[in-house]
N, C-alpha and C positions, 0 to 999 in steps of 0.2 A: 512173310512180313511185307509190309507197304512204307513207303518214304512219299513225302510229300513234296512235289514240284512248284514251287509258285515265283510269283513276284510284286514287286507294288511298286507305285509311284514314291521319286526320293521328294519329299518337304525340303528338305535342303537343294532341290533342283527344282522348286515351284511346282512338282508331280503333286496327283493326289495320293495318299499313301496306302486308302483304302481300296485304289482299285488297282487293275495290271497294270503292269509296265505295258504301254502302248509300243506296240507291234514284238512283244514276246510271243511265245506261243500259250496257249492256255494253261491255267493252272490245272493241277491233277494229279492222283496218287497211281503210284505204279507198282508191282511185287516187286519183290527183290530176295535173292537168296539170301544176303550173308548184309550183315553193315557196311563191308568195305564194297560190294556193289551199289549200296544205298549214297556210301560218297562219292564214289565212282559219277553216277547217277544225277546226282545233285550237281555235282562239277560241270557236267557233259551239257545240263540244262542251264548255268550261270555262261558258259562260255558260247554256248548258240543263242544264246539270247544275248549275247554282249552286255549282263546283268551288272552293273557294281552293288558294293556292299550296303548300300544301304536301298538297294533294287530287290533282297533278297528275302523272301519271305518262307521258303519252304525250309526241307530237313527235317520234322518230325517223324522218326520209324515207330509205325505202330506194329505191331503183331496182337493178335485178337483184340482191337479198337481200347488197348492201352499203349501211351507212348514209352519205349523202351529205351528212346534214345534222340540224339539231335544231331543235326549235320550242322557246322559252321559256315560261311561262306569260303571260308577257303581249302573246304574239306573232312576239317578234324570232326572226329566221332565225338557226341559228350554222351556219358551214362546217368543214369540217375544217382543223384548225391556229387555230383562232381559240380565244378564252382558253377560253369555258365551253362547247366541244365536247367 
């Protein structure tokens, strides 16, 4: 499976939303074994990127180019059918 890395400018901090957060590192999808390495993952790239929550653009875990799931900004997993999937 793959989790997505990203970030984007806050509207609410005059950022563009549509592009990176200026001086993150680049957006981009990475393997991951299990979900809880995909949060893992997600975290490790909001916290080197000193991202806040509304900086956050990634967490979608694909496995075979369907998403199976979503990282929150502050880690939690969502599954499909759950409220904020």
């Amino acid at each position: 499976m793959e989790v997505i890395l990203a970030s984007c400018g806050n509207p609410d901090h005059f950022q563009h939303p549509d592009h990176s957060m200026y001086g993150a590192e680049k957006d981009t999808r990475i393997r991951v074994k299990s979900l809880e390495e995909a949060s893992k993952k997600c975290r490790e790239f909001i916290d080197n990127n000193d991202l806040g929550s509304g900086n956050w653009a990634g967490g979608d875990v694909f496995e075979k180019n369907q998403c199976i799931a979503k990282v929150s900004y502050n880690g939690r997993i969502w599954l499909p059918g759950s409220k904020y999937f």
